[in-house]
N, C-alpha and C positions, 0 to 999 in steps of 0.2 A: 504494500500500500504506500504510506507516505503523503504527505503535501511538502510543496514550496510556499514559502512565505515570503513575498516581494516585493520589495519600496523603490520605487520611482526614484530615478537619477534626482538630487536638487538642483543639480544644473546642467548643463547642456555642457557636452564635450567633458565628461567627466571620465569614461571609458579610456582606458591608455592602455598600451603595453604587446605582449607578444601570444599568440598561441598556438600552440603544434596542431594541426587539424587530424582530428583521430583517420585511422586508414578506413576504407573504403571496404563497405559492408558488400556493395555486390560483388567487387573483385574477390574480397574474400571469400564468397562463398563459392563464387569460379573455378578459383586457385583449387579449394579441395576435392572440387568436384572430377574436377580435371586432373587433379594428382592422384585421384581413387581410380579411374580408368586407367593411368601409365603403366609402362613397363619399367618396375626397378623405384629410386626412393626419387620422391620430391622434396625438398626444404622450401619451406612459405615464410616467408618475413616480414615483421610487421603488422601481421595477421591484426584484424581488429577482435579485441576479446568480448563478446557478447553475447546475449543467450542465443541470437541465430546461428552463431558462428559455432556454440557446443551443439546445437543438436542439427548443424549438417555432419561435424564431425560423428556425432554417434549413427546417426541415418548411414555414412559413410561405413563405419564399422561393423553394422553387420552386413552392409554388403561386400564386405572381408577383407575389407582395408585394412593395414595397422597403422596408426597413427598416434607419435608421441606431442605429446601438448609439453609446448616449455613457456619460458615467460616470453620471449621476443620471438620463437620462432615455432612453426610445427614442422615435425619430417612424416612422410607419408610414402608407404610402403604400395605398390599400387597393385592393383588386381589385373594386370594385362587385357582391359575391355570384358574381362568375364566374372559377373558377378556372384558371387556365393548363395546360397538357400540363407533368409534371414530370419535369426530363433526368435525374432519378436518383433512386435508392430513395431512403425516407424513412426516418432512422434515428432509433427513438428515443429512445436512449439507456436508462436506467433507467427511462423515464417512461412509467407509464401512462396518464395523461392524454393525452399526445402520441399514444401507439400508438393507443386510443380515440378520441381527438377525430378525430386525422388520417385515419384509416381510414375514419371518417364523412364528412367531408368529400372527401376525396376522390371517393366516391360524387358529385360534383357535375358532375363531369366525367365526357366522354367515353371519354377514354383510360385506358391500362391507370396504376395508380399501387400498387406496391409498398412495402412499410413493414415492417422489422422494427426489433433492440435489442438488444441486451445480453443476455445469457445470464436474467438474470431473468424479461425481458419474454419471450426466446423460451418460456422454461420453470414458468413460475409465476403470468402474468398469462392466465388464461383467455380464449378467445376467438368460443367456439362459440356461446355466447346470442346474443352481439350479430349475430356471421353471418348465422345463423339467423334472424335481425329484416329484416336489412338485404337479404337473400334474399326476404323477402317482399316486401319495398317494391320489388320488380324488378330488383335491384342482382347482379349478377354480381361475385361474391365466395368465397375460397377460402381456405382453409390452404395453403401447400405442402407439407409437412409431412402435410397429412392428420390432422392429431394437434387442431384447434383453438388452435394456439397460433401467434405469429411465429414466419417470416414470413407475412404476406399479401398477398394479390393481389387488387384492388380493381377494376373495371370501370363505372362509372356507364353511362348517365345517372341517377340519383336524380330520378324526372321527379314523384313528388308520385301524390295520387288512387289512395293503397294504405293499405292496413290492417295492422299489425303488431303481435305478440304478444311482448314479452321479459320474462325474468324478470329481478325488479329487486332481488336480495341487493346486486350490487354497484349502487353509482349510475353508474359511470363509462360507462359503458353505455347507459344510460339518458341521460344527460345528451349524450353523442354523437350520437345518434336525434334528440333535441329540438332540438340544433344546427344539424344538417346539413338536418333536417326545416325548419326556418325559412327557409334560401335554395331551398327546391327552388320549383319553377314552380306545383307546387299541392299542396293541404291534405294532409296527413298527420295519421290516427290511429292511437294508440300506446295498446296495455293494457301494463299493469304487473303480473304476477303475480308477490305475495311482496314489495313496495316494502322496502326498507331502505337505508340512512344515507342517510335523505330532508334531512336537514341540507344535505349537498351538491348534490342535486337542487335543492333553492331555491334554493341558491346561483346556481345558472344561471337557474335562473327571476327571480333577482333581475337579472342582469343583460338578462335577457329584458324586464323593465320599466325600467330603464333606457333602453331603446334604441328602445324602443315595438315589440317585438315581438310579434306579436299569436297568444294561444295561450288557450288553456282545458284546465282542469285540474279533477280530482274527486277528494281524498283520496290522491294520490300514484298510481293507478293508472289512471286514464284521460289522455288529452291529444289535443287537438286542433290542429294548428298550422297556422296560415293559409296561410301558405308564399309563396313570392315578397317577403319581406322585405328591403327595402332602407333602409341607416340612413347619415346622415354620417358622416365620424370625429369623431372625441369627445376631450378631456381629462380623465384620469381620474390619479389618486393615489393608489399602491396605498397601503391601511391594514395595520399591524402583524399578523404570521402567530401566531394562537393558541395552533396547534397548537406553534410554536417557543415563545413563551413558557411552556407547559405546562413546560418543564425547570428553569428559574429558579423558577419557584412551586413548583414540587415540592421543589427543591434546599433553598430557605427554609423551606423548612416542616421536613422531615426533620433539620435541622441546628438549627432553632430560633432561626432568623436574621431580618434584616428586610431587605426588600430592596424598591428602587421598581423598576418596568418601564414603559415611554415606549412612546409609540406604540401606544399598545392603543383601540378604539372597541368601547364594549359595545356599541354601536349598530347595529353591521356584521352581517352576517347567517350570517357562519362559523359552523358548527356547533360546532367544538370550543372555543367558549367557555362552555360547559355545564361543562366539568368545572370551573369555576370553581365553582359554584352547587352543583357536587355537595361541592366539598374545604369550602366554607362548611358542608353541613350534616353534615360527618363531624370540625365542630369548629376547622378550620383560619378564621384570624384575617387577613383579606381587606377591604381599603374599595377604592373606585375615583371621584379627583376626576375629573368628567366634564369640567369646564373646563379642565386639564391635560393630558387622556389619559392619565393614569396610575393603576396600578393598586400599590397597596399591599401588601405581604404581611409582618403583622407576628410578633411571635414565637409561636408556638401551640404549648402544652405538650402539648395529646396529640390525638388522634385516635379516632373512634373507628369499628369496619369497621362495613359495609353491605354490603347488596345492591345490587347498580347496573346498569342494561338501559345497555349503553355505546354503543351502535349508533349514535345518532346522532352522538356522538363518537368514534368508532372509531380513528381515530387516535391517541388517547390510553393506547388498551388497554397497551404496553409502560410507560409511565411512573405509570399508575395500576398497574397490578402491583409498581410499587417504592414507591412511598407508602404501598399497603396493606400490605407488608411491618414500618411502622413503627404501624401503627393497631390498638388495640385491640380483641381480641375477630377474630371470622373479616369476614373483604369476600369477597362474593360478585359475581366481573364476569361479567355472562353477554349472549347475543343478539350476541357477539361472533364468529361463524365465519366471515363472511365475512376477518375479522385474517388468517385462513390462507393467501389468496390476494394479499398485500401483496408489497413487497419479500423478503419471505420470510415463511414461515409462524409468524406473527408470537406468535402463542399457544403455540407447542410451545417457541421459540425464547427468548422471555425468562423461559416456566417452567425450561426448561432450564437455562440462567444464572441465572437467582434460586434454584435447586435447587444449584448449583455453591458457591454463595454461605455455601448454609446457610438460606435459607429455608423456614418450611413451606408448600409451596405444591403445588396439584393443578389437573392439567390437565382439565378436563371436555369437553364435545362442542360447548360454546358458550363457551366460557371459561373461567375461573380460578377456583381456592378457595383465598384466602390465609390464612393466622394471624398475630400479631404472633411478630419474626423478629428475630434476632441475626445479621446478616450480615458476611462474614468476605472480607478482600482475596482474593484470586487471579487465573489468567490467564482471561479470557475474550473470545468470539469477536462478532463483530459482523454475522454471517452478510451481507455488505456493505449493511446497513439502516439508515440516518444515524438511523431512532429509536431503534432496540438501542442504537446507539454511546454516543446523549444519555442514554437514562436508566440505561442501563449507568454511564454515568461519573457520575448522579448518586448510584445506588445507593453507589460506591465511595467517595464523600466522606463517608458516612455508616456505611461496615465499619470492621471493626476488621483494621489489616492493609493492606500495597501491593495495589495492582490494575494490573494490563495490561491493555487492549484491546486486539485485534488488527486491521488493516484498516480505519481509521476515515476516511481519504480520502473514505467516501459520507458526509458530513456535512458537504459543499458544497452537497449536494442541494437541501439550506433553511435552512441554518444555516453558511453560510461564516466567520462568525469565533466559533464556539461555543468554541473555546478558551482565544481571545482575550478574549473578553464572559466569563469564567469567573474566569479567571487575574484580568482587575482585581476583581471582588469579594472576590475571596478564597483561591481555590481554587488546587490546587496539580495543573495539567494538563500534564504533560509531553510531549513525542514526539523529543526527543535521547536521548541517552548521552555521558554524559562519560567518559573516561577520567583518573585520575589514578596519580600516583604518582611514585618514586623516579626520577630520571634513569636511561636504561639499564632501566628494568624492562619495559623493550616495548610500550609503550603505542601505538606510530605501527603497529608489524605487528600486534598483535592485534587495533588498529582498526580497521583495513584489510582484515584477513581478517570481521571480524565486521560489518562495512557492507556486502560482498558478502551475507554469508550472509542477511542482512536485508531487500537490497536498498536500503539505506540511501547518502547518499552519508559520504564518508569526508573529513574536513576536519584537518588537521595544524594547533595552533597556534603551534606553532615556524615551518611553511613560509608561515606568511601572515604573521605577523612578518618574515618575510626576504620575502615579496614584499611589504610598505608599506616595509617601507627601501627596497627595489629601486628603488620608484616614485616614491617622493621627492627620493630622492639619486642615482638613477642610478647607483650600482652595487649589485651582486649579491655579497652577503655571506651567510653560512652564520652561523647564530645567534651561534655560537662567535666567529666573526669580529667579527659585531659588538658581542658583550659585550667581546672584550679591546680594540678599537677606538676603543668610546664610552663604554665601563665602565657597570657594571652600574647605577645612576642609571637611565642614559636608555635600557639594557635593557628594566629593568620597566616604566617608563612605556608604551615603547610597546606593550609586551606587554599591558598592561594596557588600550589603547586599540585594541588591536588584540579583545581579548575582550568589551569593550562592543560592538564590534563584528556580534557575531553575534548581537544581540540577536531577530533574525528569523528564525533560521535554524530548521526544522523538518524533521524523520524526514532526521538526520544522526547520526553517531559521531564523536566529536572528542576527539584525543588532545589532553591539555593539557602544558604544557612542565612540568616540574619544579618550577620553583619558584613557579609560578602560583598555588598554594594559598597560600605566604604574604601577599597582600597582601588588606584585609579588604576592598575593592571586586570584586577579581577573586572570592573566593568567593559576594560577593552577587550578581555578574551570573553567575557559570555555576551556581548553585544555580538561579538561574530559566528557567536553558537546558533541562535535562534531570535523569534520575538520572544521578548518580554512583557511577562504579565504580572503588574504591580496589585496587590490584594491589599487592598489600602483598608484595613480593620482597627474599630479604634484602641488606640494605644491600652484604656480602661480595662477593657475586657480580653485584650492579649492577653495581662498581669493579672485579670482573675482565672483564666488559663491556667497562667502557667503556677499558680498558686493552688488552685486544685488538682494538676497531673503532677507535679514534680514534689511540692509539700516543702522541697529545700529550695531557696530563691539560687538563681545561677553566680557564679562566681564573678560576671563582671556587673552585678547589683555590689555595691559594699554599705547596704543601709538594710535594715529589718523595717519591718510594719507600715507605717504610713510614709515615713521617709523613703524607703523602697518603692512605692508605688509611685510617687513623687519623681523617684530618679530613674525609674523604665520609661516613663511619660515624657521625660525627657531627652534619656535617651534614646526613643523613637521617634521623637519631633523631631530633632539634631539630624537623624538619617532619610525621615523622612522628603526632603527637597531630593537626594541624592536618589530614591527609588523612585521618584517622579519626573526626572531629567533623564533616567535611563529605562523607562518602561516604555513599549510601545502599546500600549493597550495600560487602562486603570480602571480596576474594580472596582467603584466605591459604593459605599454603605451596604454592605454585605452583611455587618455582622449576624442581622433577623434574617437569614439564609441558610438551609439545611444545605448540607454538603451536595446532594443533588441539585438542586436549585444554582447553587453557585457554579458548577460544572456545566448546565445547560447554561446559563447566562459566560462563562467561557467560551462555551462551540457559538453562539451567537456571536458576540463582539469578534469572534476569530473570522467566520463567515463575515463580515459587516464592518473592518476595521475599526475606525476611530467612530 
């Protein structure tokens, strides 16, 4: 699960700095696919690490591949074009490419080979065109379901010396036929009726020359494929994913910022380095040193909209709908319908959220009709689409107003440290909750109840302080203890090293101890933890708290009875300016609030910022 929590730039051009552009999910998925048919090992570098990328590798493995996973590289043992009997379904995951490619492949074999995924793939990834194809080519092939979608049930032989008709809206489809078509024993021809995001089609046909696979082609809708192709393994490198840096180039631009990005090759054959060429001629300020691999994006005062056929970059459709949002005059994206049959229907989906937003924006039958828009924070959904998620969260750096996403976990997919690669430029990308406030004002159970409700985990900073004493010194002290112990000095210290600490910690709630607001290190590391939520409870009934649970007043009280009560009042007034400077969210008059109550009126103001 998971949410981001995200605060609008204050200023314009605040974004700086450098980022590696993660590698490129479709090559990756290429590379193994192509390294599982070779003869002898492949090494793949660079590989992008993501849930697609594991479950082509295990799809791969049982069709008897051996494949070692290291940190920078994979080696892949190949199966000479002939693939093994598979002991178990083939699952795959969110990935269409996998369900696609594998279901084709498969086809090569004799035996029964099943494949299905994730609720997306069962329900949103289409699957009757290509059936339909691969039924022609002789292949015993089914829905179970009956409905065209996973799971399915795959029977080969794929023996070659058939003719086949698919329609080609999607490429993935097409690009599967082409594949599975090059290991079979003999030639296969494939019409294309309707060709589109022929970008991706070459993509394999690129790797098709690469490998010396021997095929002919006419305009995107004929093909001939020789068939019986056999190739070594190969060493290959994946290059930087386009469609990932699409959210950093957007982010720069929208914000008015400069930013370099690494690891990009214009030379590569991805389709969606187009929208590059498109944001150059709608005004955005773009160079690219070719001896570097880096692409520049420098500060661009406006924009101005267009008509744009986005098909070939399709993948772009969500994060160009949030840049047009900032462009002068209407942007018209259209030849976009196949967006619908994505991770989610990807056109209804970020008009909807950009509509949430405050944008003017119209859904049409091929795409979007945007105007320039004043977009405004709020909570919104990521329908589980790691692109929603990104351009969603670039949209929000650029409203006026907090943002929430909710469910941003699929933004491993292709973009594993998009938080991380964000947060050092600039950007304020959260997925905690802090707790603060008054000793006594409840911070550890309403934490605790509100990390369930979230499904979050729930982290005490008082109880990891008493577990690093535990661990160093061998015994088991309760905070109390060891404030009056070791005196409050080497309290805070460790408190304080104990909250550098969690400098990793992501889709957690963390009560913070009391006085951890005052020191001005501990508010710079937990402000970059998460948002903060000040529980502003009155000082009075903190200290009849903590005079009911504890019975002994704590050690930085040094007064008994009324005096004492006198000096937590003001020792909570004193801090209180400092957890009100540093919360982004404030609870107040809580105290006539059951801990339920208080935890719903939390998920509200989270849902609702300020």
């Amino acid at each position: 699960m998971g949410n981001y929590f995200i605060k609008p730039l204050p200023h314009q051009g605040m974004l700086c700095g450098e980022i590696t552009v993660p590698s490129s999910k479709s090559h990756t998925l290429r590379a193994i696919l192509f390294a599982t048919m070779a003869s002898g090992t492949s090494t793949i570098h660079r590989y992008l690490p993501s849930s697609d990328t594991f479950a082509m590798i295990e799809a791969c493995k049982l069709f008897g591949a051996k494949i070692t996973v290291l940190a920078e590289q994979l080696v892949i043992e190949g199966v000479s074009g002939k693939i093994t009997v598979t002991e178990d379904v083939i699952n795959a995951g969110n990935s269409g490419i996998v369900l696609r490619f594998c279901s084709a492949i498969g086809a090569l074999g004799s035996s029964t080979v099943v494949i299905t995924g994730d609720h997306s793939i069962r329900h949103q990834r289409p699957m009757q065109a290509q059936l339909q194809a691969m039924k022609e080519l002789g292949v015993w092939v089914d829905s179970m379901r009956g409905d065209g979608f996973a799971p399915i049930i795959v029977k080969g032989p794929l023996l070659g010396q058939q003719k086949a008709t698919i329609s080609g809206e999607d490429s993935q489809p097409v690009s599967a036929l082409l594949i599975a078509s090059a290991y079979a024993p003999g030639p296969t021809e494939l019409h294309v009726v309707n060709p589109g995001e022929k970008a991706w089609v070459n993509l394999t046909l690129d790797w098709f020359c690469r490998l010396n696979i021997q095929y002919e082609q006419k305009d995107f809708q004929y093909y001939k494929i020789a068939g019986n192709s056999t190739h070594a393994g190969f060493e290959y490198t994946v290059p930087g994913d386009f469609s990932s840096a699409a959210f950093a180039i957007a982010a720069a631009i929208i914000t008015k910022s400069e930013l370099i990005l690494n690891n990009l090759d214009m030379s590569d054959v991805q389709g969606d380095k187009q929208l590059i060429s498109v944001l150059i001629s709608m005004g955005a300020k773009i160079d690219y040193d070719e001896s570097k691999r880096q692409l520049k994006i420098h500060k661009t005062q406006s924009l101005q909209g267009k008509k744009i056929d986005i098909n070939d970059f399709i993948d772009s459709i969500t994060i160009l709908a949030v840049i047009a949002c900032f462009a002068e005059g209407e942007t018209t994206i259209y030849n976009a319908a196949i967006a619908k049959n994505k991770e989610c229907n990807r056109l209804h989906c970020i008009y909807s959220e950009l509509k949430k937003m405050g944008a003017d924006i119209r859904e049409s039958s091929d795409g979007l009709v945007i105007r320039k828009s004043k977009l405004n924070g709020c909570k919104l959904q990521s329908y589980h689409d790691h692109r929603m998620v990104m351009s969603l969260a670039v949209a929000a750096l650029a409203a006026s107003g907090d943002s929430q996403i909710v469910d941003v976990e699929c933004v491993k997919k292709t973009y594993p440290n998009f938080r991380e690669d964000f947060s050092a430029i600039g950007a304020t990308i959260v997925s905690n909750i802090l707790l603060c406030g008054a000793p006594a004002c409840g911070k550890s159970a309403i934490g605790d109840l509100l990390a369930k409700k979230l499904h979050y985990q729930f982290l005490d900073c008082d109880r990891l302080v008493e577990d690093v004493y535990a661990a160093r010194h061998g015994e088991k002290f309760s905070c109390k203890e060891i404030f009056n112990k070791k005196g409050e000095a080497f309290f805070r210290q460790l408190e304080e090293e104990c909250i550098a600490s969690l400098a990793p910690q992501k889709n957690s709630v963390i009560a913070t101890g009391g006085g951890a607001f005052a020191s001005g290190a501990n508010v710079a590391a937990l402000k970059k933890l998460g948002t903060v939520i000040y529980l502003k409870t009155s000082p009075a009934e903190c200290f009849a708290r903590i005079c009911k649970r504890d019975r002994i007043l704590p050690a930085y009280l040094h007064s008994q009875g009324e005096d004492a009560n006198r000096e937590f009042i003001n020792l909570v007034e004193k801090r209180g300016p400092g957890y009100e400077e540093s919360a982004d969210l404030i609870l107040d008059n809580i105290d006539h609030l059951d801990l339920d109550a208080i935890v719903d009126l939390c998920l509200r103001r989270l849902d609702h910022g300020r």
